[in-house]
C-alpha positions in Angstrom: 11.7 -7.3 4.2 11.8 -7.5 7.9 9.5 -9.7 9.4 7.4 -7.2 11.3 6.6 -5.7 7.9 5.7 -8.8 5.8 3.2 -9.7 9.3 1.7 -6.2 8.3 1.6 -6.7 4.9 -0.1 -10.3 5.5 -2.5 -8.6 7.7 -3.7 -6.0 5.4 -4.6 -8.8 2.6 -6.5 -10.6 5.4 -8.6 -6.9 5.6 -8.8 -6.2 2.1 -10.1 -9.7 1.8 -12.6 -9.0 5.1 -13.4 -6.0 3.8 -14.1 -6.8 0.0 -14.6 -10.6 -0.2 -11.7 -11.0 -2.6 -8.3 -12.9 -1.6 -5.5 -10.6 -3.3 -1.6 -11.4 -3.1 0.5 -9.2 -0.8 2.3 -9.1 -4.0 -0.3 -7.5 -6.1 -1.9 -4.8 -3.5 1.6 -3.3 -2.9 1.6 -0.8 -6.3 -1.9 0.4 -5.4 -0.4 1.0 -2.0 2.2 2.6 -2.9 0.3 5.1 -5.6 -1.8 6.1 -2.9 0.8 6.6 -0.6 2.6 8.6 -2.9 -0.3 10.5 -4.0 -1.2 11.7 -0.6 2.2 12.8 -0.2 1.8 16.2 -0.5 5.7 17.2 0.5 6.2 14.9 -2.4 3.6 16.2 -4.8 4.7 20.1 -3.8 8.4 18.8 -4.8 7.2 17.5 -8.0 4.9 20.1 -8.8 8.3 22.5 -8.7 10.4 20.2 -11.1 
């Protein structure tokens, strides 16, 4: 992981933790992060859709 991402990753945990009151591992928010990204993929979800 380059350091520019892990600062961004560390940064969004400080927000989620701003924003909900609960500290949370970079380590644990990165599946839900992914799932949405992938679920808002909509090239990706048309490409699935056709398999």
């Amino acid at each position: 992981m380059t350091p520019d991402l892990n600062q961004l990753l560390t940064d969004y945990a400080e927000a989620y933790r701003d924003a909900y009151g609960q500290s949370e591992q970079v380590a644990d928010l990165i599946p839900y992060m992914l799932r949405s990204f992938l679920e808002s993929d909509r090239g990706f979800s048309r490409g699935k859709a056709k398999s």
